[in-house]
mmCIF file of the C-alpha atoms, coordinates in Angstrom:
data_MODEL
# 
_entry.id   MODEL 
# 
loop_
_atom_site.group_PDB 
_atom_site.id 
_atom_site.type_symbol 
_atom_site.label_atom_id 
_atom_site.label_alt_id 
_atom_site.label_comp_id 
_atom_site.label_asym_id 
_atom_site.label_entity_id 
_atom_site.label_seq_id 
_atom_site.pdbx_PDB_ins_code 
_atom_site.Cartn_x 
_atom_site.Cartn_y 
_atom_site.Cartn_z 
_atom_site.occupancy 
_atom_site.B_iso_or_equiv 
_atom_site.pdbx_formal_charge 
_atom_site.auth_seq_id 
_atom_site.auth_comp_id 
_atom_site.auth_asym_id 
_atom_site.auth_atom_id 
_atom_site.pdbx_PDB_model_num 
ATOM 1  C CA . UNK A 1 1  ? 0.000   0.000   0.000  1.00 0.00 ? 1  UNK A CA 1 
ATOM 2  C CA . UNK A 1 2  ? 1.105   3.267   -0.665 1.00 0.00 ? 2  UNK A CA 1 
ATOM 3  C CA . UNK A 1 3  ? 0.002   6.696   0.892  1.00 0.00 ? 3  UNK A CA 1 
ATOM 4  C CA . UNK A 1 4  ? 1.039   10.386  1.247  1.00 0.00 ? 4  UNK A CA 1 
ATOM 5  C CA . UNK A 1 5  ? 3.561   9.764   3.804  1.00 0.00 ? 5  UNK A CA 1 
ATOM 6  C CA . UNK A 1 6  ? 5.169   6.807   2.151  1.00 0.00 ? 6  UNK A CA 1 
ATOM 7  C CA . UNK A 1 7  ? 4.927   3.053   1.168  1.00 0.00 ? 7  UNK A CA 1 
ATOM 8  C CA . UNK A 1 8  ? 3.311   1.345   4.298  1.00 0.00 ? 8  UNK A CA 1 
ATOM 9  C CA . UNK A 1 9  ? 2.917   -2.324  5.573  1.00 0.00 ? 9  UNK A CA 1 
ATOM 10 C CA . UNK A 1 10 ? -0.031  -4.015  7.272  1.00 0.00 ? 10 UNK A CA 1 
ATOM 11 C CA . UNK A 1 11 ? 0.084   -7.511  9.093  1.00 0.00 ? 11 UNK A CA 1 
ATOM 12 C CA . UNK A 1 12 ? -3.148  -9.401  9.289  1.00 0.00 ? 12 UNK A CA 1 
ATOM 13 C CA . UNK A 1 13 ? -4.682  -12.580 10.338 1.00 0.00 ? 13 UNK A CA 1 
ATOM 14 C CA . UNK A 1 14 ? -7.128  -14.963 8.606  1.00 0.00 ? 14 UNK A CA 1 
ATOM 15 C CA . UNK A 1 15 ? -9.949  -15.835 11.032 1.00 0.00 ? 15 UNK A CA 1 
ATOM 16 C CA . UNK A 1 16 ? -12.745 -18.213 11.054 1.00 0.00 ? 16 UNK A CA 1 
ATOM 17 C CA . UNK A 1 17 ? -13.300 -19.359 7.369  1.00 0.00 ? 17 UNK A CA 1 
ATOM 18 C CA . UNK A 1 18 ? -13.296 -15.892 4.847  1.00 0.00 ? 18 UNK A CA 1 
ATOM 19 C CA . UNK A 1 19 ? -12.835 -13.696 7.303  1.00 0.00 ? 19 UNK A CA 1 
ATOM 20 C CA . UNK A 1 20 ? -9.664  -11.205 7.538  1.00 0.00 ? 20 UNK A CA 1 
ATOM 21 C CA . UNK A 1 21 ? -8.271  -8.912  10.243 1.00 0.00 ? 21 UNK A CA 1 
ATOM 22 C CA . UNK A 1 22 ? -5.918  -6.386  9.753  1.00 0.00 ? 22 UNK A CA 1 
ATOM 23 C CA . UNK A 1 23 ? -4.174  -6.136  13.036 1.00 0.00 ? 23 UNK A CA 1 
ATOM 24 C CA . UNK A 1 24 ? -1.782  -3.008  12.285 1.00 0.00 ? 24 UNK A CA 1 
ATOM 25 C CA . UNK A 1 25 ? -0.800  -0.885  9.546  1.00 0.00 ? 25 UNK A CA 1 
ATOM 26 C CA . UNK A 1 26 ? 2.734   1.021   9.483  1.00 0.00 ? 26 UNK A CA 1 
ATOM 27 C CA . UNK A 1 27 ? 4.874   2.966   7.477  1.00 0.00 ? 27 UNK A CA 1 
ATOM 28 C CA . UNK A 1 28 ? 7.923   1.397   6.287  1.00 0.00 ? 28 UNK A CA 1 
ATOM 29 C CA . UNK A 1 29 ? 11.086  3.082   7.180  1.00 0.00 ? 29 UNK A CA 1 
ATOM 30 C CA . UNK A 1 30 ? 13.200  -0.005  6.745  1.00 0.00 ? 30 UNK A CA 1 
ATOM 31 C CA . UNK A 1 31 ? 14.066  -3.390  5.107  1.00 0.00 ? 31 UNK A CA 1 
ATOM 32 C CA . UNK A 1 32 ? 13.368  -5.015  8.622  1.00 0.00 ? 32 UNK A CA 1 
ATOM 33 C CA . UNK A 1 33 ? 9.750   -4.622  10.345 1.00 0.00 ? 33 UNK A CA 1 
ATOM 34 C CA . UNK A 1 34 ? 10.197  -3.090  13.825 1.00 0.00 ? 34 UNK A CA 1 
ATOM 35 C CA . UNK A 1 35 ? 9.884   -5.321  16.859 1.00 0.00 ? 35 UNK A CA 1 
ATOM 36 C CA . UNK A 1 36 ? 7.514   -2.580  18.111 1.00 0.00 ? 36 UNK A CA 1 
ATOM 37 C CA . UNK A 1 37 ? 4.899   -3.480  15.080 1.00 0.00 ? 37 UNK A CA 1 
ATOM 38 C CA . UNK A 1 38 ? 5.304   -7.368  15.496 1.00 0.00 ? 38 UNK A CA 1 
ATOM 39 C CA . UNK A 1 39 ? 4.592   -7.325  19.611 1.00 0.00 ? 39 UNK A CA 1 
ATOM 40 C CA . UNK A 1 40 ? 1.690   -4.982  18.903 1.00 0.00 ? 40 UNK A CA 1 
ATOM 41 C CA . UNK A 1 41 ? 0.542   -7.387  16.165 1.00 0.00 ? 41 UNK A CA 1 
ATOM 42 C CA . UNK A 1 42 ? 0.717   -10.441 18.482 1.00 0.00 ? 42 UNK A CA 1 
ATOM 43 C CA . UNK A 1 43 ? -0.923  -9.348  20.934 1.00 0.00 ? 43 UNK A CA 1 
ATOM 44 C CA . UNK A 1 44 ? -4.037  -8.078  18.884 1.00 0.00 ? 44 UNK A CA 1 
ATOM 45 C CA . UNK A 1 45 ? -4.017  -11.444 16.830 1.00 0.00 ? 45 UNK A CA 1 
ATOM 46 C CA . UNK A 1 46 ? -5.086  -13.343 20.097 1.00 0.00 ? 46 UNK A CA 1 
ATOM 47 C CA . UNK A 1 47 ? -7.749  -10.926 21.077 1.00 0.00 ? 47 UNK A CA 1 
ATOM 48 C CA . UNK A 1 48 ? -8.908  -12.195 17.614 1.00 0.00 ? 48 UNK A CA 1 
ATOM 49 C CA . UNK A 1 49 ? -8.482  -16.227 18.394 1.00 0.00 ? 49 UNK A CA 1 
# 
């Protein structure tokens, strides 16, 4: 995806048959997602399960 501040990034889940969850969307700054992004991530997908 693509925006006016940059090219960002979004990590999501698949969850119970069709259904999809986008658990956080970022700008990318880097090669490498942040650690920051991924523990927020995590701990959204199992409010989800």
């Amino acid at each position: 995806m693509s925006g006016r501040d940059g090219i960002s990034r979004a990590i999501y889940v698949t969850a119970r048959g069709r259904r999809v969850v986008v658990l956080r969307v970022f700008i990318k700054k880097t090669q490498k997602t942040p650690n920051s992004e991924l523990i927020i991530a995590r701990a959204r997908a199992k409010e989800v399960e």
